[in-house]
N, C-alpha and C positions, 0 to 999 in steps of 0.2 A: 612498369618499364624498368627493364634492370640496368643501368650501368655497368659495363665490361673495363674501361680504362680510363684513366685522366693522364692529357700531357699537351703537348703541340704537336700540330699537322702543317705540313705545306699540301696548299693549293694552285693548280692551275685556274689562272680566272682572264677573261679578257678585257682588253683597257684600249684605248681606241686608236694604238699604231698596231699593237699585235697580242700575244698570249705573255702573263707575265706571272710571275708563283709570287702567292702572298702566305705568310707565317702565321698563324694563328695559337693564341696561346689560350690556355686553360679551357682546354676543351673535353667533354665529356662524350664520349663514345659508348652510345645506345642503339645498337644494329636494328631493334626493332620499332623505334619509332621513326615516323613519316618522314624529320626531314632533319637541318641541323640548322640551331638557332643562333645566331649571332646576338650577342649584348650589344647595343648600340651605346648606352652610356660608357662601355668600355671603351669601345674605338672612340668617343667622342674626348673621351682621357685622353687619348692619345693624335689626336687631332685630326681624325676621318670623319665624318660627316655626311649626313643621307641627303639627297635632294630628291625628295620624290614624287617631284613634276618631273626630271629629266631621268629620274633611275638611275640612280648612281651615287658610288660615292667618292668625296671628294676630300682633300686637306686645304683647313680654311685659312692657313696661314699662304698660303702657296695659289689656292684656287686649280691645283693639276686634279685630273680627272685619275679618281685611283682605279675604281673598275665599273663596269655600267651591270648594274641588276637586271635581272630576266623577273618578271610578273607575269605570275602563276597562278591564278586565283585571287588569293585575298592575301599572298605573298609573293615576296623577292627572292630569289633565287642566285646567290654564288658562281655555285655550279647544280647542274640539273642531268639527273639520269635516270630513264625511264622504269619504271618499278617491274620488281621479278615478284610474279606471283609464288605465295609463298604456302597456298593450298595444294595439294595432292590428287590431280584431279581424274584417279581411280578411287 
């Protein structure tokens, strides 16, 4: 897997009145693998928190619902876009 860049990204993500962009920092940018991973002990620095009986995650000082997880398998999902095959198929 090669890493292409390091920096911050905004995301579109949805939170339960409507669409809201979240900032994410120190992120690694690897176009070819599967998906992108969040640090949980990082947000947890920061005071985001998973509940994943409800999917979602939340700030524990506050209890507001910061954005609801999409479960995919045997993970959570940000945001979610359907894979482009990436074989040649002549």
């Amino acid at each position: 897997m090669k890493i292409q860049a390091y920096g911050t990204v905004t995301i579109t993500v949805d939170i339960p009145t409507r669409k809201s962009k979240m900032k994410l920092s120190y992120i690694a940018l690897a176009p070819t693998f599967f998906t992108n991973i969040i640090a949980l002990l990082r947000a947890t620095n920061n005071d985001i928190h998973f509940d994943l009986g409800r999917n979602m995650l939340y700030r524990l000082a506050t209890g507001e619902t910061v954005y609801y997880a999409k479960r995919l398998g045997g993970h959570w999902a940000l945001m979610y876009r359907e894979p482009t095959s990436t074989l040649d198929s002549t």
